[in-house]
N, C-alpha and C positions, 0 to 999 in steps of 0.2 A: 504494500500500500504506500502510496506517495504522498506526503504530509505538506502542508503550508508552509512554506519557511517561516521560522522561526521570529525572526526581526520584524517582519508585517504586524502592522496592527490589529485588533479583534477587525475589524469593518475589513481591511488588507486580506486576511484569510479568509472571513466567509466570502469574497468577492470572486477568491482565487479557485477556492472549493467550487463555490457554483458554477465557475464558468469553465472551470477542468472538467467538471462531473455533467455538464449540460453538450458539453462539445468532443468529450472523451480524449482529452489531450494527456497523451502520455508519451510522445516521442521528446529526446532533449529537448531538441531548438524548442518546441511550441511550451515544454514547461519554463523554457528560459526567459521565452517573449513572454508570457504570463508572469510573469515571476515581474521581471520588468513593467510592465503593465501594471500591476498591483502596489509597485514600490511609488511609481509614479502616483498612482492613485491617493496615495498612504502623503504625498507629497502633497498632493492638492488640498487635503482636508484638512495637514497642519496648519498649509498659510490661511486658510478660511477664516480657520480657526482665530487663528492670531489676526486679522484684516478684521475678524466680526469685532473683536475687542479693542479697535485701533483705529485710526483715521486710514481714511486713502492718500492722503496726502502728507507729509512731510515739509518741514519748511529746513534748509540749509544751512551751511554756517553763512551764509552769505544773502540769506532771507530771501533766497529763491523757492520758489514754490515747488516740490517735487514730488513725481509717484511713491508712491511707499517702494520701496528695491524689492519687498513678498510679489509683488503684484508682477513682474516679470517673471519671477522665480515660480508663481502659481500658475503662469501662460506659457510656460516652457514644460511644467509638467504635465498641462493639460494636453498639450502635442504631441507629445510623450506618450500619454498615453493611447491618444488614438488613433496614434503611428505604430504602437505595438498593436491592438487589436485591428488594426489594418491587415498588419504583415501575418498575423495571426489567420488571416481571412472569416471571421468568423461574422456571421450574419447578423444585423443588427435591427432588420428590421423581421419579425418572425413570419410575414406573411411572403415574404418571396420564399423561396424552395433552390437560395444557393448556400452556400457556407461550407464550414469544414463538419461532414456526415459523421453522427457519431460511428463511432469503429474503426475510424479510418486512423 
């Protein structure tokens, strides 16, 4: 049996779980992109996280107005992640009839 890694979050593994056990990914690369995919994932909910509790904006030593620096760091893992469930090819929308077939 192949387990969640470790380091993921609770939300990180059941995401990993569902979507290994709903697509039957068990060859390396696809538990690797998953794994990645989920790390990313695990990425987007800390800066949420931290954004829900914080402004969007920052002001400088120079009193310039700036993005918060989470808010790229939260737009790089969201590409992330849906450039791993890309490469992943797994279907995202359930009424078409393409993706990666369980079993395969």
């Amino acid at each position: 049996m192949v387990r969640a890694p470790a380091h993921l979050s609770k939300k990180g593994k059941a995401l990993w779980k569902k979507i290994r056990t709903e697509y039957a990914i068990n060859d390396s690369g696809g538990l690797a992109l998953l794994t990645n995919a989920c790390e990313a994932y695990d990425r987007i909910n800390e800066c949420q996280k931290t954004l829900d509790n914080d402004v969007l904006t920052i002001t400088d030593r120079y009193g310039q107005t700036k993005v918060h620096p989470l808010c790229s760091v939260q737009r790089d893992a969201r590409s992330q992640f849906v450039q791993s469930i890309k490469l992943l090819n797994l279907d995202l929308e359930p009424l078409k009839d393409i993706g990666r077939p369980p079993g395969s």
